[in-house]
C-alpha positions in Angstrom: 185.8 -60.4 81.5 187.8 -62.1 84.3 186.9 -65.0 86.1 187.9 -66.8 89.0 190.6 -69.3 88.2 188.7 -71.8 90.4 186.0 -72.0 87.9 185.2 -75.8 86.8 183.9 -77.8 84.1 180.7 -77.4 83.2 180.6 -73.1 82.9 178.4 -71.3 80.6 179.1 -68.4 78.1 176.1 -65.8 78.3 176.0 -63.3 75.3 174.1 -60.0 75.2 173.6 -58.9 71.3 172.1 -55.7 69.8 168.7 -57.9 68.6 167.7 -57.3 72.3 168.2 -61.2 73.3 170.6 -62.7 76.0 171.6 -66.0 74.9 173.4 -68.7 77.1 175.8 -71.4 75.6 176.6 -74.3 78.6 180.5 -75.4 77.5 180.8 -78.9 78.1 184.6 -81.5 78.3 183.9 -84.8 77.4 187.6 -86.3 78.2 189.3 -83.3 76.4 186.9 -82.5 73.8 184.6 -79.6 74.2 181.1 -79.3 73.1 179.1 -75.9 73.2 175.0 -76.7 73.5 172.3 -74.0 73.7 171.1 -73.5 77.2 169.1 -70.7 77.2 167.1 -67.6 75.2 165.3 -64.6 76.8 164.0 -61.5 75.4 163.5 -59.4 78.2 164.6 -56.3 77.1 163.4 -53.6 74.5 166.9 -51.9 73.4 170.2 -53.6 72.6 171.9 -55.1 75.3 175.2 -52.7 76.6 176.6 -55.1 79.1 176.5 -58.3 81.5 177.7 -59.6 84.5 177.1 -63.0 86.4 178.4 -63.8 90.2 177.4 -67.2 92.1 173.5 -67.7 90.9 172.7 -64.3 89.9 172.7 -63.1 86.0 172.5 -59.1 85.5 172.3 -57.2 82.2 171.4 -53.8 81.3 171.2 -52.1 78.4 169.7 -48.9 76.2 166.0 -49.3 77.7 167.3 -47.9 80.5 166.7 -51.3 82.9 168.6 -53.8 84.9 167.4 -57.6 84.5 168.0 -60.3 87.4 167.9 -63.8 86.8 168.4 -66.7 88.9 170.5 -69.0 87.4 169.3 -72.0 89.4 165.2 -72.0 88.8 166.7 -70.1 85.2 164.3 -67.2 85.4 163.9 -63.7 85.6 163.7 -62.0 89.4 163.1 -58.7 88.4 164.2 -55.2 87.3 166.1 -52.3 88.1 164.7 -49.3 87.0 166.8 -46.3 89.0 168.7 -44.5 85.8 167.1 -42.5 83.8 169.5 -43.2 80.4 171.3 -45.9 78.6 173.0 -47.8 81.1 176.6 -48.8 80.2 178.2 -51.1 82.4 177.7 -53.1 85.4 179.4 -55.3 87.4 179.5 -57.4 91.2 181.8 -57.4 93.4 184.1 -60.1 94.1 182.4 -60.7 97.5 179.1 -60.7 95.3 177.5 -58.5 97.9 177.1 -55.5 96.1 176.2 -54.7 92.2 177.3 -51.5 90.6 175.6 -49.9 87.9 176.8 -46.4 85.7 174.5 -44.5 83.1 174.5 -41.8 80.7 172.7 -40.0 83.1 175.9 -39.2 84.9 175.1 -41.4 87.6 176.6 -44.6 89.8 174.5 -46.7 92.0 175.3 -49.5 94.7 172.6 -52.1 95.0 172.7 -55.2 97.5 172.0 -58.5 96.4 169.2 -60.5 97.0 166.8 -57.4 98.4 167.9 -55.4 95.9 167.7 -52.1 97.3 169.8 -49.2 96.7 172.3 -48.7 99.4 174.4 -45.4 97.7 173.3 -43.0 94.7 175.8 -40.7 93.3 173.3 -38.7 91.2 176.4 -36.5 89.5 179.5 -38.9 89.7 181.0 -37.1 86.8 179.8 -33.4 87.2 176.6 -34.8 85.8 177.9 -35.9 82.6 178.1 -39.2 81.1 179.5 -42.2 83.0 181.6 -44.6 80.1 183.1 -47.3 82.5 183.3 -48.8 85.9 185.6 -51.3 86.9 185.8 -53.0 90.9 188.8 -53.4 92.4 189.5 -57.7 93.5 189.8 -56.6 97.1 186.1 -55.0 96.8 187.7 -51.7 98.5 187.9 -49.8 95.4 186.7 -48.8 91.8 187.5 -46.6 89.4 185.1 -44.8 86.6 185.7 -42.9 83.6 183.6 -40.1 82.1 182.3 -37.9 79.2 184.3 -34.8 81.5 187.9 -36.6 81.1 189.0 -37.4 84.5 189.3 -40.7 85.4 187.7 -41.1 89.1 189.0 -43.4 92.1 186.1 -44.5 94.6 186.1 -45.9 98.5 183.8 -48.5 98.7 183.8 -48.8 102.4 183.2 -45.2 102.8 181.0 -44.5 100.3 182.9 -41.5 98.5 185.5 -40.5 96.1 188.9 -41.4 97.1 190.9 -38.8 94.2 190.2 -38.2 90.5 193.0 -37.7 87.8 192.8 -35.4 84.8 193.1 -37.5 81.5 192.7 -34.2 79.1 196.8 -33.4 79.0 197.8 -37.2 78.1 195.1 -38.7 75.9 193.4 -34.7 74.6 190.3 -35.7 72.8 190.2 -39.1 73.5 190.2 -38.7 77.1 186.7 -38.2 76.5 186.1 -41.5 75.2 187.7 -44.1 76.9 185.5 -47.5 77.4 187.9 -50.4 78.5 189.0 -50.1 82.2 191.1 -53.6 83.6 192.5 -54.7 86.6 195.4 -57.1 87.2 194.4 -60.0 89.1 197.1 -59.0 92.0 195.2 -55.1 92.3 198.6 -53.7 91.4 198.4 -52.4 88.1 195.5 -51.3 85.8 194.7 -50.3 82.3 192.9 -48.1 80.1 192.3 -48.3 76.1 191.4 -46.0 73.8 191.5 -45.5 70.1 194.8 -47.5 69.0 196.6 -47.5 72.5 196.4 -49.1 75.6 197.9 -47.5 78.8 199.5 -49.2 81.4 199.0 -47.8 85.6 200.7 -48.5 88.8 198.8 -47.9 91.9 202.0 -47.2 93.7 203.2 -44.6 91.4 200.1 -43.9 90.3 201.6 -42.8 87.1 201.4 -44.9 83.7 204.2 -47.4 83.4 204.0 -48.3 80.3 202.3 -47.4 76.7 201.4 -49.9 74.5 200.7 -49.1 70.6 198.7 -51.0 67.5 198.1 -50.8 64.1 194.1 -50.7 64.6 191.6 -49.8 66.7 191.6 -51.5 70.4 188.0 -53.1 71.2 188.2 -55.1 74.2 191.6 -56.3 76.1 191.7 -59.0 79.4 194.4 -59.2 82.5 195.2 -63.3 81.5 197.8 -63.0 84.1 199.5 -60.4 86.2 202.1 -59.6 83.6 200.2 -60.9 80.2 197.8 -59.2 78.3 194.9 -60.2 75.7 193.5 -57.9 73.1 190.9 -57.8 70.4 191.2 -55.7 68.0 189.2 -54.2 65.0 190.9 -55.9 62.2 189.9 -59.1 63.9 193.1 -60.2 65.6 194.4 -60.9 69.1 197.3 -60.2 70.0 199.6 -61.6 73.3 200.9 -58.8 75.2 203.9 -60.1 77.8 204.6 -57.1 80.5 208.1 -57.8 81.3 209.5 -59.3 77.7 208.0 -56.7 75.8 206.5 -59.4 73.4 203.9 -59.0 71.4 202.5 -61.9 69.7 199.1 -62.1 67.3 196.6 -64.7 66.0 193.9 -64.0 63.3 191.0 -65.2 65.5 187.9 -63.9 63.5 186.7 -62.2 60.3 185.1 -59.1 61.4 186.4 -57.2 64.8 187.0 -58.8 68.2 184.2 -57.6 70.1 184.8 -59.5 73.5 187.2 -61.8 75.2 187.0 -63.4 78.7 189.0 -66.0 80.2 189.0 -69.4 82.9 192.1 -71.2 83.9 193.8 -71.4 80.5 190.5 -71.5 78.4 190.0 -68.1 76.3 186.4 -67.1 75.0 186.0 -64.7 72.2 183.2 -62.9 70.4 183.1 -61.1 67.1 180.5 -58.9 66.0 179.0 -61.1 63.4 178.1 -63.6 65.5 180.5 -66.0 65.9 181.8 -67.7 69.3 185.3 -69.3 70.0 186.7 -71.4 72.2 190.4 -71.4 72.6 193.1 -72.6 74.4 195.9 -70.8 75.3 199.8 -70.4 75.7 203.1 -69.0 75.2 203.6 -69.9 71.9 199.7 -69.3 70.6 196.1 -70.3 70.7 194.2 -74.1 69.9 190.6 -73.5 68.7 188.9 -76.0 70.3 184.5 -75.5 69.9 182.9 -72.6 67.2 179.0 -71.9 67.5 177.4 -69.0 65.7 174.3 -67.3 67.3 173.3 -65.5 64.5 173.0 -62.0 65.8 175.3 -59.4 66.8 177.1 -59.5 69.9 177.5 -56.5 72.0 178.6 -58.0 75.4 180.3 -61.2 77.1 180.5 -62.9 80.4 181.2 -66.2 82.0 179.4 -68.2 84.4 179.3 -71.2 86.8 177.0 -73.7 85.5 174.1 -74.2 88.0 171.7 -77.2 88.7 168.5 -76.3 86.8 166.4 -77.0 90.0 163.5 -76.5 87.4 163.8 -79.1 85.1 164.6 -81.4 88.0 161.0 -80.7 89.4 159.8 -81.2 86.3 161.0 -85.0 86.2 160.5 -85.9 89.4 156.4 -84.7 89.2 156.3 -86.1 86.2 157.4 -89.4 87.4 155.3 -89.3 90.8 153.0 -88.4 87.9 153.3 -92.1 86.2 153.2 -94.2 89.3 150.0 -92.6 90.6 148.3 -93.4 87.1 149.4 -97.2 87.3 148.3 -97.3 91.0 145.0 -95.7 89.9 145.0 -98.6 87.2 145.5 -101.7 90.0 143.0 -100.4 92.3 140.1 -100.2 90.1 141.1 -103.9 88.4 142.3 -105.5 91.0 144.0 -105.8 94.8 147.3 -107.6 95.8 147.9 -108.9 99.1 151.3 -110.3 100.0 151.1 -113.2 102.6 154.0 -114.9 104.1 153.7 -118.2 101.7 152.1 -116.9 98.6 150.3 -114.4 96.5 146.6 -114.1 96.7 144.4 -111.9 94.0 141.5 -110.6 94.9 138.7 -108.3 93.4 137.9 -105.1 94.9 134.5 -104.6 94.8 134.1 -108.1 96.6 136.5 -107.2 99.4 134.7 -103.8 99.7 131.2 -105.8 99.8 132.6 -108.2 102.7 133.4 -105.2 105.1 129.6 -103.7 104.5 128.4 -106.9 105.5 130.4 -107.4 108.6 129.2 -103.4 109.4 125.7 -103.8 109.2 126.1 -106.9 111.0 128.2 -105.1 114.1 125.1 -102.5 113.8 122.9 -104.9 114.0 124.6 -106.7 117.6 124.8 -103.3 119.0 121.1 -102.6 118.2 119.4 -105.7 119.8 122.1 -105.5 122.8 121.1 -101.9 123.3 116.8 -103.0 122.9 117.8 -105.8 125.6 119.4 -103.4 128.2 116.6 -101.4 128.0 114.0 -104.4 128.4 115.5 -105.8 131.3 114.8 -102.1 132.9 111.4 -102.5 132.5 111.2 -105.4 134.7 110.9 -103.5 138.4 109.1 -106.6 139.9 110.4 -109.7 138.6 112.0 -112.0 141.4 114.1 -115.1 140.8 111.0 -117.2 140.8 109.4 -115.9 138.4 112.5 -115.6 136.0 112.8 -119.3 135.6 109.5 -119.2 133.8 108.0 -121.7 131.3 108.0 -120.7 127.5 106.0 -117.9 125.8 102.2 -119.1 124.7 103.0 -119.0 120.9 105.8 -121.6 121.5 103.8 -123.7 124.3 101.1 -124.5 121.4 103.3 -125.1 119.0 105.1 -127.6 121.0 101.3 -128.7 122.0 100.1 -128.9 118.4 103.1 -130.9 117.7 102.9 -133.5 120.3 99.4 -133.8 119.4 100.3 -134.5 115.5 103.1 -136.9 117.1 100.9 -139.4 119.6 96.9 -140.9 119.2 94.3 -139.4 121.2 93.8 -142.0 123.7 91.4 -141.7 126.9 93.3 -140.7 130.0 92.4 -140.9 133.7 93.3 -137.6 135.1 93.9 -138.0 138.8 93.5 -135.1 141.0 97.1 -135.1 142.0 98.3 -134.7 138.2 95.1 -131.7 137.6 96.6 -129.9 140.5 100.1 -130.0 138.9 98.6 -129.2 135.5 96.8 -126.1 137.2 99.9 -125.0 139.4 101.9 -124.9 136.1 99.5 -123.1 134.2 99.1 -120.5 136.9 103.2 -119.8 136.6 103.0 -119.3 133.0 100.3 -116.8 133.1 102.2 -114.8 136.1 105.0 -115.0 133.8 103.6 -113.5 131.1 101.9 -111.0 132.8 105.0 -109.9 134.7 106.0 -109.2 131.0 103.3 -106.3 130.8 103.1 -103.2 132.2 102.8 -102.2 136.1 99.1 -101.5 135.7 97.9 -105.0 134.6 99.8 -106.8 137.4 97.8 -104.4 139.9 94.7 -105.7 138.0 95.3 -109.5 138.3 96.8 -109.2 142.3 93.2 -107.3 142.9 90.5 -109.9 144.1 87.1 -110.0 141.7 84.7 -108.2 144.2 83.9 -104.9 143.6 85.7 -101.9 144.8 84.2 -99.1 146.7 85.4 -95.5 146.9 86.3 -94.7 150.6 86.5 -91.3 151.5 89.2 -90.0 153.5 87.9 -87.9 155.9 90.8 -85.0 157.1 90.6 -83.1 160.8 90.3 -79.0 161.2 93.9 -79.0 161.8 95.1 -81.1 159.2 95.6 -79.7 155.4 94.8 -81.1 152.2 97.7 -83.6 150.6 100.0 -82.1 148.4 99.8 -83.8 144.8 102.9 -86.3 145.6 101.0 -87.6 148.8 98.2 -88.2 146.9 100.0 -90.1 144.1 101.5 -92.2 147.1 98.6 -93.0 148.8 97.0 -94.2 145.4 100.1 -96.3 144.8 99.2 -98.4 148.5 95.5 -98.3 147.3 96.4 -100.1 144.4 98.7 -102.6 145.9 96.5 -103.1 149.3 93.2 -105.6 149.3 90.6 -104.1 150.3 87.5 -106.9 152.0 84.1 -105.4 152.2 82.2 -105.7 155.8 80.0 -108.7 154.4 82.5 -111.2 153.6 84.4 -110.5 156.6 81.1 -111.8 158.6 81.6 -114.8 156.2 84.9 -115.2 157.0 84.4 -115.1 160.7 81.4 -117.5 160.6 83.7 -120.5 158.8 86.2 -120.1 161.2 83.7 -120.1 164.7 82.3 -123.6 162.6 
């Protein structure tokens, strides 16, 4: 598995095993030493996992079950599945543009599938004549691929057009194993590419578009790796890798594990390998050899391996940050219901809560109650249709003119007094004030009453012409309103009257 060279310190190693699990080891450099932790575990899949790819964000693996997982790498969970073959699927990979991800089954079929909507955009139902797609491998422009097949004729694609560029026959070179070639590289320049099989490893030029060179071992090739454009890594079964220099014709090998080299993938000069029993390495590479630097086991079979940018769990970050808005709320909740601090300019005061809230219900009910007795006022004074300036400046109500009179008699002796007429007028005008006063006070009705003269009324008929009609019902209420405020003098005491003024 290639990777881009511009890959940076913290990546992480994802695994896919045969136990169905797709494990994720986060590769750490702590000034020059490496540590390998655990970063992830998912078991989304119900057959063993056939192959994995990462690009950016997005994780993909697919395997026997005939399904495509999608993770995102930043929230670290699964988006969703594929479900578009109808066999194992055997390898998948992005493009380096990671627009597109290509997918190639059993069923004889390749499919292109955007990312992010992930929808197919191009289905070649019967890539290979409808037999069995092996390998697929995308070109680092992202213009071509190339795909090998159960029918022995290794295919070249146009990814801009959509359709197969030219396919070569691999039957007269490799005979029976042309059928069964898995392990299909490019260099990093796009010039040259390679295919293994069995205990060789084939060597193409994409000018020539012949084979350049033919490289041979003395066991079975598993996996191999363009490190460079003239440098080749390869596991094979015996559990070695060996060095392959393009233009030296050097070969140069390192037991790296115990059982057979399953994978290998590489970042700047860091080398990753796999075996099938389990185990993980980390190496550093160069002319002369490799430096182990981390081992982890995972205790399971691994089937595939990829490489991937670590990204910012957004997830667990949420998860502190709630958790900590979490904490303050419970100590805030905590000083409310003890107590309230108020900063002043000078100094600290502490005060209780419920007193505070008790202060502001008094100062309502006492706004409420202002509001009330202004509003009772307003509507008092409207009640008061006939009061004139005179009578405003009135003496006090009765209640408090005998209490004043109680207590002035309490106060002084009784003594005998010589009322003089002058202070009896007085005494009498005063009096008559008051009680015009208070009777302002009451309703309309009653001052009609006291204006009225003692003598007795008599009911005077209004006697209407031939032409005239009878009032309407507002006349009449008018006319009863002068009645009521005009004094009516019987015939009688007008002769009175008349007498005491010819005397």
């Amino acid at each position: 598995m290639q990777l881009d060279s511009r890959l940076q310190d913290p990546f992480e190693i994802i695994v896919g095993t045969y136990e169905q699990y797709l494990l994720g080891y986060k590769v750490i450099n702590i000034v020059n030493e490496y540590k390998m932790e655990k970063s992830f575990a998912t078991h989304s899949h119900s057959a063993s996992i056939r192959s994995v790819s990462s690009s950016k964000y997005y994780l993909a693996s697919a395997g026997a079950d005939e399904t495509v997982c999608l993770y995102d790498m930043r929230h670290r969970r699964e988006c969703g599945k594929l479900i578009h073959h109808n066999d194992t699927i055997n390898c998948i990979a992005f493009t380096p543009e990671n627009s597109h991800l290509f997918t190639c089954s059993n069923d004889g079929s390749i499919a292109a599938i955007r990312c992010g909507n992930w929808q197919t955009e191009k289905h070649w139902p019967k890539a290979h004549k409808g037999s069995a797609v092996n390998a697929l491998a995308i070109h680092p422009t992202g213009k071509l691929a190339l795909s090998t097949g159960a029918d022995g004729v290794l295919r070249t694609w146009n990814l801009i057009k959509g359709r197969q560029a030219y396919a070569i026959n691999l039957v007269p070179k490799l005979k029976f194993d042309a059928r069964y070639v898995t392990i299909i590289k490019w260099s990093p320049n796009g010039e040259k590419y390679l295919l293994g099989v069995n205990l060789k490893i084939y060597l193409y030029s994409v000018e020539s578009a012949g084979i350049e060179k033919e490289i041979k071992f003395d066991s079975k090739v598993i996996c191999a790796e363009f490190l460079k454009d003239n440098l080749i890594a390869v596991g094979l079964e015996n559990g070695q890798i060996k060095f392959c220099d393009l233009k030296a014709a050097q070969i140069m090998d390192t037991t790296a594990h115990d059982m057979r080299v399953k994978c290998i993938a590489h970042t700047n000069d860091l080398l990753v390998s796999a075996s099938s029993s389990g185990e993980i390495k980390l190496w550093r590479y160069n002319k002369h050899g490799l430096n182990i630097l981390q081992t982890v086991n995972c205790g399971a079979r691994i089937t595939c391996l990829s490489l991937a940018q670590a990204c910012r769990n957004l997830t667990q970050e949420t998860e502190v940050k709630l958790e900590e808005e979490n904490e303050v709320r419970k100590e805030s909740k905590l000083r409310l219901k003890q107590q309230v601090i108020v900063d002043y300019a000078d100094d600290w005061e502490v005060t209780d809560s419920q007193t505070k809230a008790s202060k502001s219900k008094r100062k309502k009910k006492r706004a409420r109650i202002e509001d009330a007795s202004s509003d009772a006022n307003i509507q008092h004074v409207k009640k008061k249709p006939f009061e004139t300036k005179d009578l405003k400046k009135t003496a006090p109500s009765k209640k408090k003119r005998d209490r004043s009179s109680d207590i002035a008699e309490v106060a002084k002796p009784q003594k005998k007094k010589k009322v003089s007429k002058v202070s009896e007028t007085n005494f009498n005008k005063k009096r008559k004030e008051a009680d015009c006063a208070l009777q302002v006070a009451l309703p309309v009705k009653k001052i009609n009453k006291i204006e009225e003269p003692s003598v007795p009324r008599k009911k005077h008929k209004i006697k209407l012409t031939d032409g005239e009609d009878a009032p309407s019902r507002k006349i009449k209420k008018k006319v009863d309103a002068e009645k009521s405020t005009v004094t009516v003098v019987s015939k009688k005491k007008k002769r009175r009257i008349t007498k005491t003024k010819t005397n």
